[in-house]
C-alpha positions in Angstrom: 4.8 13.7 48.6 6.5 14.9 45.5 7.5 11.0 44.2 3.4 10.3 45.4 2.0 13.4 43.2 4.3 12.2 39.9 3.0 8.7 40.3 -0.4 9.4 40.0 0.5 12.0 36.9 1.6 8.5 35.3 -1.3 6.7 36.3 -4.9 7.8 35.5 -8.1 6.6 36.4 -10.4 4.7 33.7 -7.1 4.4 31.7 -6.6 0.7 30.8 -3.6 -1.1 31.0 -1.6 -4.8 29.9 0.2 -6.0 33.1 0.7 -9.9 34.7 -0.5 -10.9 38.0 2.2 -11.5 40.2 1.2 -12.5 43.5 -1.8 -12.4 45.8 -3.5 -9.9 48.2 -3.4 -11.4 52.0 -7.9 -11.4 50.8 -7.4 -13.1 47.6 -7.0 -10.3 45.2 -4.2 -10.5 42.3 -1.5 -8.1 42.2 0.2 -6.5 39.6 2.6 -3.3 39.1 2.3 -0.4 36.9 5.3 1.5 37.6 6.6 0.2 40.7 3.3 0.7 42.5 0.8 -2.3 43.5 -2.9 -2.5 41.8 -5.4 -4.8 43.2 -7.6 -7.0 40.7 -10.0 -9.0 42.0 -11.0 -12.7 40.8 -7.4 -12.8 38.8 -5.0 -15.8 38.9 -1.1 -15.5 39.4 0.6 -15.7 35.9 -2.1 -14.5 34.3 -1.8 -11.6 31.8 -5.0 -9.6 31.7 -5.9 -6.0 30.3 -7.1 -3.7 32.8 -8.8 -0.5 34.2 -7.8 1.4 36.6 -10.9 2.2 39.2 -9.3 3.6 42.2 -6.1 5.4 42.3 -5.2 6.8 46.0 -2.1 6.9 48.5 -3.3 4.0 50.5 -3.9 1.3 47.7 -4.8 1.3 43.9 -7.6 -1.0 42.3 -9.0 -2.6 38.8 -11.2 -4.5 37.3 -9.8 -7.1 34.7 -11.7 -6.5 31.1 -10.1 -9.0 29.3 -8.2 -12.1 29.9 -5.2 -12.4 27.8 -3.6 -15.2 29.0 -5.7 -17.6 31.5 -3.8 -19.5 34.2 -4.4 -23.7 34.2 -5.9 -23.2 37.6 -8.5 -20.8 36.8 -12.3 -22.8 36.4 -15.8 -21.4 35.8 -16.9 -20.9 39.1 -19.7 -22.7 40.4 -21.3 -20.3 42.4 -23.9 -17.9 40.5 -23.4 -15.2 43.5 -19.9 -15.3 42.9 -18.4 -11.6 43.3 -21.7 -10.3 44.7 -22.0 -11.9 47.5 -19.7 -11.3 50.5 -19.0 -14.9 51.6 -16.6 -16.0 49.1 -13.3 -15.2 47.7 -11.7 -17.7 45.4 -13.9 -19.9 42.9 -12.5 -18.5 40.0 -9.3 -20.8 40.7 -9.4 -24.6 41.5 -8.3 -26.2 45.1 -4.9 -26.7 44.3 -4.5 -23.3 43.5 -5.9 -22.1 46.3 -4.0 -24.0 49.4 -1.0 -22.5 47.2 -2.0 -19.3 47.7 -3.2 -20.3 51.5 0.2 -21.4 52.6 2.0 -18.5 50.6 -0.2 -16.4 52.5 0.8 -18.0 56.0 4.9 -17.6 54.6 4.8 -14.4 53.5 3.5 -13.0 56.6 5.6 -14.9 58.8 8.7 -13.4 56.5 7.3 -9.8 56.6 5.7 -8.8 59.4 7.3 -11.9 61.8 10.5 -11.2 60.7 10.8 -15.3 60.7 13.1 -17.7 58.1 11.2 -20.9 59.1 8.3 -21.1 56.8 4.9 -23.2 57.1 6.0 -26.1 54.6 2.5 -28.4 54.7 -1.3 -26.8 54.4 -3.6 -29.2 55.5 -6.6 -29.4 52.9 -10.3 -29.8 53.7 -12.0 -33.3 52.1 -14.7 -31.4 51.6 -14.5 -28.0 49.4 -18.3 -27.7 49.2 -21.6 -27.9 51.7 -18.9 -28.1 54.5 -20.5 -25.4 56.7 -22.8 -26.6 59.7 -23.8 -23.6 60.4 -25.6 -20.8 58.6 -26.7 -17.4 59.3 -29.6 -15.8 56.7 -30.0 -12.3 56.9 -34.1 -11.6 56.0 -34.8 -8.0 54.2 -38.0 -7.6 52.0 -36.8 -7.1 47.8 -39.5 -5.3 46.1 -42.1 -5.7 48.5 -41.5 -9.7 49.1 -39.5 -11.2 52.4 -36.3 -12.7 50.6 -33.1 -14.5 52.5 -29.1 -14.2 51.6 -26.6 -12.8 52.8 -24.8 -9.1 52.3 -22.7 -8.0 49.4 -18.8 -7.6 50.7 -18.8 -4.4 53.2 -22.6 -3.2 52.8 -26.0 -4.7 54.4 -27.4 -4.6 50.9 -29.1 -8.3 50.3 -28.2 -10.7 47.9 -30.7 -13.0 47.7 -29.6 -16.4 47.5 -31.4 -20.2 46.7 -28.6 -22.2 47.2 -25.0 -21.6 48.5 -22.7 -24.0 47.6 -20.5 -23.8 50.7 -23.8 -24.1 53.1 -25.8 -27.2 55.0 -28.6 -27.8 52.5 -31.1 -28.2 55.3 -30.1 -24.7 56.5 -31.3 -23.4 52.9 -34.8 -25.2 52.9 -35.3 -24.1 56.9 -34.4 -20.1 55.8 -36.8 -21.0 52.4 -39.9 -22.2 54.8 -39.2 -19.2 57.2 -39.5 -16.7 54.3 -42.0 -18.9 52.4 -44.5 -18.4 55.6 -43.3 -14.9 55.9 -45.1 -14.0 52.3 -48.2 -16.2 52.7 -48.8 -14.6 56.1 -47.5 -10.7 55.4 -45.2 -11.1 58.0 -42.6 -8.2 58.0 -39.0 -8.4 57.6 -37.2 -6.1 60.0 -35.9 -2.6 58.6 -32.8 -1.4 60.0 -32.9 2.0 58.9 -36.1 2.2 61.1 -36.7 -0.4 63.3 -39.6 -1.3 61.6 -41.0 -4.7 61.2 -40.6 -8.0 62.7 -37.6 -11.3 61.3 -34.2 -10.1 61.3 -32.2 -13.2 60.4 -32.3 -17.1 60.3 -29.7 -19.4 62.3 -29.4 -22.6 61.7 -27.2 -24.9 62.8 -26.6 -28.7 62.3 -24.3 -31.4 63.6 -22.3 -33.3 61.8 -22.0 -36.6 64.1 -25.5 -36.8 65.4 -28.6 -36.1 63.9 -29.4 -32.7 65.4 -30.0 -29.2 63.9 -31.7 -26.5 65.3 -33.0 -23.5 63.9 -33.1 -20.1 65.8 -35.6 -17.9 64.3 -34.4 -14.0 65.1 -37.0 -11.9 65.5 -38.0 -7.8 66.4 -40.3 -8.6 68.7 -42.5 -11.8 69.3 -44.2 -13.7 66.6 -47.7 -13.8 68.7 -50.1 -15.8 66.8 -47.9 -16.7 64.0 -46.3 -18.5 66.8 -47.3 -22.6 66.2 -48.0 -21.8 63.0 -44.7 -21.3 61.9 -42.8 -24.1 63.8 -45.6 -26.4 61.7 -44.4 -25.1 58.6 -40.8 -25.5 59.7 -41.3 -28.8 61.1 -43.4 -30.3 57.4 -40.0 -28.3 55.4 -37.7 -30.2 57.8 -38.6 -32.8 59.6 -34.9 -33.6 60.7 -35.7 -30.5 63.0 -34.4 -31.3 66.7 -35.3 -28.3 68.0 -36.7 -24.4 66.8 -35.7 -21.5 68.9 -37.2 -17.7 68.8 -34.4 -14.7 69.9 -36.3 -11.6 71.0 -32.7 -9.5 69.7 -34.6 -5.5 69.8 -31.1 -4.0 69.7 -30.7 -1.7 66.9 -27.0 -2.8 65.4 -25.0 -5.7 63.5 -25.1 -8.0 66.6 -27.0 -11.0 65.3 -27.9 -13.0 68.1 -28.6 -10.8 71.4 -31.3 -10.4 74.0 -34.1 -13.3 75.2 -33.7 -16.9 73.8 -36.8 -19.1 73.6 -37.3 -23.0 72.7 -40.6 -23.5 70.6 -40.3 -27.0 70.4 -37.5 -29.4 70.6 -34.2 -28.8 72.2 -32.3 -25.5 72.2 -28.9 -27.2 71.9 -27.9 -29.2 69.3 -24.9 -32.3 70.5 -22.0 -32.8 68.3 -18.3 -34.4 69.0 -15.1 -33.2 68.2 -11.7 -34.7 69.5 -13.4 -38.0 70.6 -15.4 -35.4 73.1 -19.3 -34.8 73.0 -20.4 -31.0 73.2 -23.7 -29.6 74.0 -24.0 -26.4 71.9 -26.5 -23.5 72.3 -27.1 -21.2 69.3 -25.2 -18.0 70.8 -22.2 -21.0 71.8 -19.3 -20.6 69.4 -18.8 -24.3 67.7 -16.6 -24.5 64.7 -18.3 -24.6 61.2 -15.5 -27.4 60.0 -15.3 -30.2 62.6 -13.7 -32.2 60.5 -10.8 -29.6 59.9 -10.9 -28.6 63.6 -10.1 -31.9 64.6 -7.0 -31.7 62.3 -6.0 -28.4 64.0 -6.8 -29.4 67.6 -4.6 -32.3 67.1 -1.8 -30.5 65.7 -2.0 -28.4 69.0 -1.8 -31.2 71.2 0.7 -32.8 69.1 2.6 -29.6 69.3 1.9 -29.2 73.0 3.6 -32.3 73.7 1.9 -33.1 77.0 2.0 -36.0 80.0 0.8 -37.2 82.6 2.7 -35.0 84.4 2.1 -31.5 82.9 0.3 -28.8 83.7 -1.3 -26.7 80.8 -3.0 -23.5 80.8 -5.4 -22.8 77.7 -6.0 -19.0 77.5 -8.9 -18.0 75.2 -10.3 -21.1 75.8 -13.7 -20.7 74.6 -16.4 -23.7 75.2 -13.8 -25.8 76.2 -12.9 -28.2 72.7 -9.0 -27.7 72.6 -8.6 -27.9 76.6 -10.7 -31.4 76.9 -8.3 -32.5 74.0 -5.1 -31.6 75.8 -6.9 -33.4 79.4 -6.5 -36.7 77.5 -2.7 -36.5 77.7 -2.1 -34.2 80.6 -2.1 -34.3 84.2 -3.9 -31.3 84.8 -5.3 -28.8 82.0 -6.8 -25.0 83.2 -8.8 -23.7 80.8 -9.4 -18.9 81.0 -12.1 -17.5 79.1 -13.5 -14.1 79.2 -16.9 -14.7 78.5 -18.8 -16.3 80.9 -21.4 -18.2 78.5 -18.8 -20.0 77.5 -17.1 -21.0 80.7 -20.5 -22.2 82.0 -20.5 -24.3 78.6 -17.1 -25.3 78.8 -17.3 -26.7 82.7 -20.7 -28.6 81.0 -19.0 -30.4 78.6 -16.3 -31.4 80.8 -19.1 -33.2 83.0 -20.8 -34.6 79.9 -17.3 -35.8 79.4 -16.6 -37.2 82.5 -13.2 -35.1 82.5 -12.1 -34.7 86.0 -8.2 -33.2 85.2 -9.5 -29.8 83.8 -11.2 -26.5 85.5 -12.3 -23.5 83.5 -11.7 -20.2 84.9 -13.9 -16.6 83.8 -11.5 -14.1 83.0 -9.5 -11.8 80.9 -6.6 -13.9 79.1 -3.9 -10.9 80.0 -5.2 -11.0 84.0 -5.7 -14.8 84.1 -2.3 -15.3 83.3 -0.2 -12.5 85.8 -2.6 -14.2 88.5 -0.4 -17.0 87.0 2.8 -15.8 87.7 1.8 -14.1 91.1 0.4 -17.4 92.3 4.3 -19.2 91.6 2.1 -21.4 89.2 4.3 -22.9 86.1 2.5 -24.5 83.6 5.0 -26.6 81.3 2.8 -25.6 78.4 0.6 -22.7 77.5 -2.0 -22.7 74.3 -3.4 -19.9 72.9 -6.4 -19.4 70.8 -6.9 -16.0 70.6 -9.6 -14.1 68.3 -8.6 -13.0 64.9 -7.2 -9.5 66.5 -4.7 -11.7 68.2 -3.5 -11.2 71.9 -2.5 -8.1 73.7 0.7 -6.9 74.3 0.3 -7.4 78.4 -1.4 -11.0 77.8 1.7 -11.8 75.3 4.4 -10.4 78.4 2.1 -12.2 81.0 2.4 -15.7 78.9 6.4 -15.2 78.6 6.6 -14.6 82.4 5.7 -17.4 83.4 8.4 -19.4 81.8 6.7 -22.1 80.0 8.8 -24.6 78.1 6.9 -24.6 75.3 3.6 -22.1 73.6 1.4 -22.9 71.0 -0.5 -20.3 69.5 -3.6 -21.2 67.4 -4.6 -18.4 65.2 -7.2 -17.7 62.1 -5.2 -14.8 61.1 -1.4 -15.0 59.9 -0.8 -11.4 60.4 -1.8 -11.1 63.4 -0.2 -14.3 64.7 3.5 -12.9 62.8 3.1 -9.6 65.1 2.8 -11.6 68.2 5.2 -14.3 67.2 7.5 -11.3 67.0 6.6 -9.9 70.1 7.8 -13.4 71.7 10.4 -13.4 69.8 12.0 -10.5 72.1 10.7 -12.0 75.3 12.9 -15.2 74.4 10.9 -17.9 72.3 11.8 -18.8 68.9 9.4 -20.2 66.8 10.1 -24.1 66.2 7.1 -25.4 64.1 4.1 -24.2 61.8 1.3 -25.6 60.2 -1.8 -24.2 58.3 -5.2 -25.9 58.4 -8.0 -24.7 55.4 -10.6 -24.9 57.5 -12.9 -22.2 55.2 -12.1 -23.6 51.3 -13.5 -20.9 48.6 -12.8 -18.2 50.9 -9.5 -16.3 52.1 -9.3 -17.0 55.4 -6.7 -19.7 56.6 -5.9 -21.0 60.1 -2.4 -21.5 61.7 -0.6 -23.8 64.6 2.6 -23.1 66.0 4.9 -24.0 67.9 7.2 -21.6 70.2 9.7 -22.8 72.6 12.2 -21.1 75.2 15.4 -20.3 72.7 
């Protein structure tokens, strides 16, 4: 620790310092050196040259705050957002789009270079047409500010409220139903819940609203139940927005981050909201996952099936399957599709759509991705292709060897986090599949997070 000890002799904390931003975080952060070691400065742009101050000096990573911009980049704007840097959802308005898929796809590269160990780089990013109000669904968190019941959403890595009116990346129907919520809230004295105690009554509001229909739906989480305030409140929602489909109440008494848990009730309306996807129709609940981008998910569904390369003749196995929206996809092209999911929701919503669908080629199996697949093998089953969509954590090492025993011609692995997807990638790598394709799809803009196809085929 002897090099370690004389570094931070060099460096000091609250000193301030001239450097150039050299690259990007894998969060969005800009990088610069002082003496050979990285510093973290958030909201800067590569190329930029900025003064500095040191704010965190430590053996795991070191961290500033830029005082003064010396030297701006051509892709740095105002950003647009008046939470930007307090709020926790966003990461990147301080730099326009183009910027930003640049730092997307160098983000998908240099994971794939580093931790992948791979020379064949991701050479298109797929952009989103829309950069704002993209999101369909919204979830509020409700905390009372100086004794008045206020919505927003939590600063980065705390549950400390920032109150919000209007989030550019949000459904503006989601806005006024979370305004009306907390509108009622102070005309009644209706609590909002304390997690330090337990105390008090509204937790959150979810909302959720389709994109090629007309539905939404708003899920009011609650404590407890709302008693009297009962009708009176899904009036006041219904005169705020009268595009309302449906208004749901969730009884969620755990104490804990889980937003959605316990007994679901429908107040009026319908507790599912229909949307389509892939030239498929889905009936979606408000604790079903349903991606917030349909647009972009269409764009990275078809780059699966593109990549999976199906017939008539194939059979495909879709571990991590969820509600069902890549597997009813690949059924369009393939002979026979099996669909593995662990959580049973899901599979129950999954083998729903397929019958809304009228999908006859695919079955949906409950089960652990890892298991699913070594039943697989032990069953002499060979799928021709096998598509993963695993969470951001990525797959197992057992699910990874289970997927390379069965010897499928081709894998395509679907992922929202590059680093994660470059550790497995490398882990097939030794099993014997090379990777042959990769794309990346934005399907968050003004945030970090970037999402990934590729392809992987016997070598």
């Amino acid at each position: 620790m002897i090099w370690y000890d004389l570094l931070m002799m060099e460096l000091k904390k609250n000193q301030e310092y001239t450097v150039e931003i050299e690259g990007y975080s894998s969060d969005g952060l800009g990088v610069c050196r002082l003496d050979g070691r990285a510093v973290f400065v958030p909201r800067t742009i590569k190329g930029e040259q900025w003064r500095i101050r040191l704010v965190k000096l430590s053996a795991g990573a070191s961290y500033a705050i830029g005082i003064e911009l010396l030297r701006p980049s051509p892709f740095r704007t105002e950003p647009a957002c008046p939470y930007f840097g307090r709020c926790g959802g966003c990461d990147l308005w301080h730099m326009n789009y183009e910027e930003e898929l640049r730092f997307k796809l160098e983000r998908v590269n240099d994971a794939l270079r580093r931790i992948g160990k791979q020379s064949l780089q991701a050479a298109v990013i797929h952009g989103s047409d829309e950069i704002t109000r993209y999101r369909n669904k919204a979830i509020f968190a409700v905390q009372e500010e100086k004794g008045e019941a206020r919505f927003g959403f939590y600063r980065g890595r705390t549950h400390e409220l920032v109150p919000v009116e209007a989030c550019l990346i949000q459904n503006e129907l989601n806005e006024r139903a979370a305004a009306a919520v907390v509108r009622y809230m102070r005309e009644h004295h209706l609590p909002a819940y304390r997690e330090t105690d337990g105390a008090g009554l509204i937790r959150h509001v979810f909302c959720r609203r389709a994109r090629r229909t007309a539905d939404a739906v708003v899920c009011i989480v609650s404590a407890g139940g709302l008693g009297k305030h009962t009708q009176p409140l899904v009036s006041a929602l219904r005169e705020a927005c009268p595009e309302l489909s449906g208004i749901v109440l969730n009884v969620n008494r755990s104490r804990g981050n889980t937003v959605l848990a316990g007994d679901f009730y429908t107040l009026w309306g319908r507790a599912e909201i229909t949307d389509e996807i892939c030239s498929s129709r889905f009936e979606i609940a408000p604790q079903a996952f349903f991606q917030v981008n349909p647009p972009q998910a269409e764009k990275l569904y078809t780059i699966a099936c593109d990549y999976a390369a199906a017939d008539e003749k194939s059979l495909v196995l879709e571990l991590y399957c969820g509600a069902g929206t890549i597997s009813l996809a690949l059924a369009r092209q393939a002979g026979r599709v099996i669909g593995a999911e662990i959580v049973e929701e899901a599979v129950a919503n999954a083998r729903k759509n397929a019958l809304v669908n009228g999908v006859t080629n695919v079955e949906f199996l409950c089960g652990d991705a890892g298991e699913i697949a070594s039943s697989f093998s032990a069953r002499a089953l060979a799928p021709e292709v096998i598509v993963v969509d695993p969470p951001r954590k990525g797959m197992s090492e057992e699910a990874v060897r289970a997927v390379a025993s069965m010897s499928p011609e081709r894998i395509v692995y679907v992922s929202c986090d590059p680093a994660t997807l470059s550790r497995d990638i490398l882990r097939f790598s030794a099993l014997g599949y090379g990777l042959q394709k990769v794309e990346a799809v934005d399907m968050f803009p003004r945030t970090h997070h970037v999402e990934c196809v590729v392809l992987m085929s016997k070598m």
